[in-house]
VMD Tcl script that draws the C-alpha trace (Angstrom):
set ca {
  {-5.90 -118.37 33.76}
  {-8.11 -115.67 32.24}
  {-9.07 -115.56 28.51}
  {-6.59 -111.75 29.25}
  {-3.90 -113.10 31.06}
  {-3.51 -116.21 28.73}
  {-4.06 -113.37 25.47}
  {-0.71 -111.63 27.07}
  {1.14 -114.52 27.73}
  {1.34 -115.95 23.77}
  {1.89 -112.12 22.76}
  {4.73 -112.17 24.63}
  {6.28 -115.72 23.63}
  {5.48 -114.66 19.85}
  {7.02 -111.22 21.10}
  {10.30 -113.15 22.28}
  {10.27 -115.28 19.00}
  {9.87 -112.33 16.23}
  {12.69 -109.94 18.04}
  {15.36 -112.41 15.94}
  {15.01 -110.11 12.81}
  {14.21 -106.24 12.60}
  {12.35 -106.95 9.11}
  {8.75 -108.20 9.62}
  {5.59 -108.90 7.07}
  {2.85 -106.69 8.64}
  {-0.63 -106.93 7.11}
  {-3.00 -104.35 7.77}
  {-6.18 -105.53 7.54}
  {-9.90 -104.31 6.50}
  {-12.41 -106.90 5.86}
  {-15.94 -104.47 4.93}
  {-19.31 -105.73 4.77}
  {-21.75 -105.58 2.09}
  {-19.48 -104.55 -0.40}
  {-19.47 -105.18 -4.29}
  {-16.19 -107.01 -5.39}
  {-15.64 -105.25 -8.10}
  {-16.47 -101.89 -6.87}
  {-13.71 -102.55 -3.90}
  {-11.99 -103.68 -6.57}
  {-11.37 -100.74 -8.42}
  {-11.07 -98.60 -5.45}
  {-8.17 -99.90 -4.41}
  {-6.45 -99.50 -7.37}
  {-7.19 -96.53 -7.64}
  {-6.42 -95.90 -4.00}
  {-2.91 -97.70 -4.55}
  {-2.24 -95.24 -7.60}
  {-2.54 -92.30 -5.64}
  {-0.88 -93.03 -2.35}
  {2.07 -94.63 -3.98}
  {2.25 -91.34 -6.26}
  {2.37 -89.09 -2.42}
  {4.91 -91.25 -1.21}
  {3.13 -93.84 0.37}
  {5.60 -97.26 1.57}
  {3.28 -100.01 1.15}
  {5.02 -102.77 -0.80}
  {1.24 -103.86 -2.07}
  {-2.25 -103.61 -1.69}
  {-5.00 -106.27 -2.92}
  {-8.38 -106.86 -2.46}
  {-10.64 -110.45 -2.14}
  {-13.62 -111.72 -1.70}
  {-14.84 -114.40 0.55}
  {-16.08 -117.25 -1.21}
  {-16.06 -119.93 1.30}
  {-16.11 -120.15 5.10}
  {-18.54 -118.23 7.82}
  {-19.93 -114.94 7.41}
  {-22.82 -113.71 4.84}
  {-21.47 -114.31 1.58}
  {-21.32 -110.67 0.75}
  {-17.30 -110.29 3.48}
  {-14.24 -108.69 0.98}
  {-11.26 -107.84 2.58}
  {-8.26 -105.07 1.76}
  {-4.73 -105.93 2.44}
  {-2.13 -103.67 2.94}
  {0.96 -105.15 2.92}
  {4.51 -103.76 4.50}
  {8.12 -104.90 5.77}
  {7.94 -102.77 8.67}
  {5.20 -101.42 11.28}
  {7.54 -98.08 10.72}
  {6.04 -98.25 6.92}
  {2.75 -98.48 8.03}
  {2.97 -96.34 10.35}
  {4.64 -93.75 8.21}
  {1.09 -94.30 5.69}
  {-0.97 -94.15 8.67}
  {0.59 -90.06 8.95}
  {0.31 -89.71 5.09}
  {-3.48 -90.70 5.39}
  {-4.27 -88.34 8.14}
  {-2.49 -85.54 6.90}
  {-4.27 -85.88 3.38}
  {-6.97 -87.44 3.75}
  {-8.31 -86.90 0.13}
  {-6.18 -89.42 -1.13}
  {-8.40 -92.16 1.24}
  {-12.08 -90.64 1.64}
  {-11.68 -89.69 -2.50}
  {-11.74 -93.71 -3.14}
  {-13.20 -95.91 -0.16}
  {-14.22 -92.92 1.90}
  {-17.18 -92.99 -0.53}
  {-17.51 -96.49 -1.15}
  {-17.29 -97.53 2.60}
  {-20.41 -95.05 3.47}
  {-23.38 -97.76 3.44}
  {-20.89 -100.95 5.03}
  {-19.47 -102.19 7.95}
  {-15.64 -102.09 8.27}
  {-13.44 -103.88 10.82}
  {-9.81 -103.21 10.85}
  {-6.79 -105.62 12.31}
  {-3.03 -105.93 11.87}
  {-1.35 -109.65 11.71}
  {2.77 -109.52 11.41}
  {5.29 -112.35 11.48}
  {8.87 -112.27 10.00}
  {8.86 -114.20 7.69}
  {10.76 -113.26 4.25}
  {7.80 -111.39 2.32}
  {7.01 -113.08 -0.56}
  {7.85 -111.40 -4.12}
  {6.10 -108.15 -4.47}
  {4.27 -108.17 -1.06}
  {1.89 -111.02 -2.51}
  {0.37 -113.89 -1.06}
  {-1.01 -116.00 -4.15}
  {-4.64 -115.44 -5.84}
  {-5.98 -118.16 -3.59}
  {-5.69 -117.87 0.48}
  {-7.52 -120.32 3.07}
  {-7.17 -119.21 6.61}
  {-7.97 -120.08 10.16}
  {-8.06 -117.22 12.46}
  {-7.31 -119.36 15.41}
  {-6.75 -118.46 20.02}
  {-3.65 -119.85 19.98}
  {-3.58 -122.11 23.79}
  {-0.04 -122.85 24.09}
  {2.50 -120.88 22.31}
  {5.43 -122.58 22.94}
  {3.85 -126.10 21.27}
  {2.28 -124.04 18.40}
  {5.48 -122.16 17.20}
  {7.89 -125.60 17.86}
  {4.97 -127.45 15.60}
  {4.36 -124.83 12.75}
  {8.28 -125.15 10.89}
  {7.42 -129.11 11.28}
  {3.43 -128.60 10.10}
  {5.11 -126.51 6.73}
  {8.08 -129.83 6.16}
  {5.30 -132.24 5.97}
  {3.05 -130.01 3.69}
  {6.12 -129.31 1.27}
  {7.41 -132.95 1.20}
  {4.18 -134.09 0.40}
  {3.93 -131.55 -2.87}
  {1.81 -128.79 -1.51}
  {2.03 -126.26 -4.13}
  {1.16 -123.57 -1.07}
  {3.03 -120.81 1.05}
  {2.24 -122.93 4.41}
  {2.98 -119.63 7.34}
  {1.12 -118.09 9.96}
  {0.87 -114.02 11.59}
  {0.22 -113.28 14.85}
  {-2.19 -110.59 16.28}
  {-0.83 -107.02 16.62}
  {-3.31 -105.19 17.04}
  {-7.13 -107.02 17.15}
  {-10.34 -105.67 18.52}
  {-13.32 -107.43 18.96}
  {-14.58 -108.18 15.95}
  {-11.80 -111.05 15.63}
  {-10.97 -111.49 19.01}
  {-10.14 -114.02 21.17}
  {-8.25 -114.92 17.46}
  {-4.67 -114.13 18.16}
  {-2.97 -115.84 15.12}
  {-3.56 -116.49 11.80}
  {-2.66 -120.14 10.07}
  {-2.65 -119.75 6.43}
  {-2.01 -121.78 2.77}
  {-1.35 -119.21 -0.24}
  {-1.77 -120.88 -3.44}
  {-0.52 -118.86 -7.11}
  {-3.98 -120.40 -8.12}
  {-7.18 -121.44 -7.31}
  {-6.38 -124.98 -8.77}
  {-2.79 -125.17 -6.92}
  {-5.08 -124.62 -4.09}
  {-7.61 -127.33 -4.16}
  {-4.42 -129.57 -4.61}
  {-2.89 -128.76 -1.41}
  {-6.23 -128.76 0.48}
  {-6.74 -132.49 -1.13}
  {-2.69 -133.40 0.41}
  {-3.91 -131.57 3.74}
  {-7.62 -133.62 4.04}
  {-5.12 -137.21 3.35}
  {-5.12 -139.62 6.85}
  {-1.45 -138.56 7.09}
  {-1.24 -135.23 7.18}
  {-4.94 -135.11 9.54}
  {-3.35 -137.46 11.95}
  {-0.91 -135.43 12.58}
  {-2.11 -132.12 12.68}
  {-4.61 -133.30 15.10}
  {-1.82 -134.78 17.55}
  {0.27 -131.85 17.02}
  {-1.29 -128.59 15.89}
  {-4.73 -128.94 16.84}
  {-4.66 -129.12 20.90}
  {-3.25 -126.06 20.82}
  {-5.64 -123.79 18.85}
  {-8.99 -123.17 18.95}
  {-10.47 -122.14 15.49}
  {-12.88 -118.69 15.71}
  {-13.50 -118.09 12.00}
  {-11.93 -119.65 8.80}
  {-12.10 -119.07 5.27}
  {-11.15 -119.09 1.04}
  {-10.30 -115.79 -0.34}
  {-9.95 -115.21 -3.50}
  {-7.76 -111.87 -4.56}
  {-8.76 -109.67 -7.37}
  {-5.63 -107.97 -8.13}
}
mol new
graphics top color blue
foreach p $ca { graphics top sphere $p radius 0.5 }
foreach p [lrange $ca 0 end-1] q [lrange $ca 1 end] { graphics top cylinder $p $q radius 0.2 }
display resetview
């Protein structure tokens, strides 16, 4: 089957799994290269100010930095975060139609980097206020069998929480992708409140337990293209 045909197929079975609620958690996604922290930083709060004060639906928008994983050290990352694709989509209008309120804050700070943009959904419940924690280690993975990876993820998030992982233990599927993150068509992901409740659960996931199992139940399905520890800013 080709890389395409096998991409369709899992869209589909997540497709068929999401359609059980009309809610969903969409994140809209720009990771930009060669960007200051802190400069993104403050541009998105000041970004958030004024699109929230047009009418904007976002339930939150934060920014992080990369500070472990691949890429060159110098990869933040803007999330947008929404209960509906109608919400984003309804911001996606509000942008084009004035677009002061985004080239006035990373319309200027975006000039000298490289931005790639990509939108990951589930439906899951959101959690409070459209955040994720302060600490966030992914997997971007090519999910290979989507049937044995959405059966195994409700089991995969049990075992984390009965062995005390202080994390949100979820994953979001690929919407939209292009090729900077392609053939990724999932996201697996721990959201910690803290950087410490973090390091805990990654010390519970690294135990002989939890690593045989993932490996004879989660891991034969996925292959991993890029993972990562973000920390969030605001």
């Amino acid at each position: 089957m080709t890389n395409l045909s096998k991409l369709v197929f899992t869209l589909l079975v997540m497709f068929a799994f999401s359609t059980t609620s009309s809610k969903a958690w969409v994140a809209d996604v720009y990771t930009v290269e060669g960007m200051d922290a802190q400069t993104l930083s403050e541009a998105t709060q000041a970004y958030k100010e004024k699109a929230l004060a047009a009418g904007a639906k976002m339930k939150n928008i934060r920014s992080a930095s990369k500070v472990r994983g691949d890429g060159n050290g110098e990869l933040t990352t803007v999330l947008v975060y929404y209960e509906t694709f109608e919400d984003m989509m309804f911001d996606v209008t509000l942008n084009a139609q004035n677009p002061d309120i985004f080239n006035s804050t990373y319309g200027e700070v975006n000039q000298d980097a490289r931005s790639d943009n990509f939108i990951m959904a589930n439906n899951s419940p959101m959690p409070q206020g459209g955040s994720a924690g302060q600490a966030v280690a992914y997997a971007f993975v090519e999910v290979t069998s989507g049937i044995n990876f959405l059966l195994n993820m409700p089991k995969f998030q049990e075992i984390m929480q009965e062995a005390g992982a202080k994390v949100v233990v979820d994953s979001m599927n690929c919407a939209m992708c292009g090729e900077s993150i392609l053939p990724a068509n999932a996201m697996v992901y721990f959201a910690a409140a803290n950087a410490q409740d973090m390091g805990k659960a990654m010390d519970i996931f690294s135990s002989n337990e939890i690593q045989r199992w993932f490996f004879a139940n989660m891991a034969p399905h996925v292959n991993v293209i890029d993972a990562g520890l973000n920390i969030y800013s605001n």
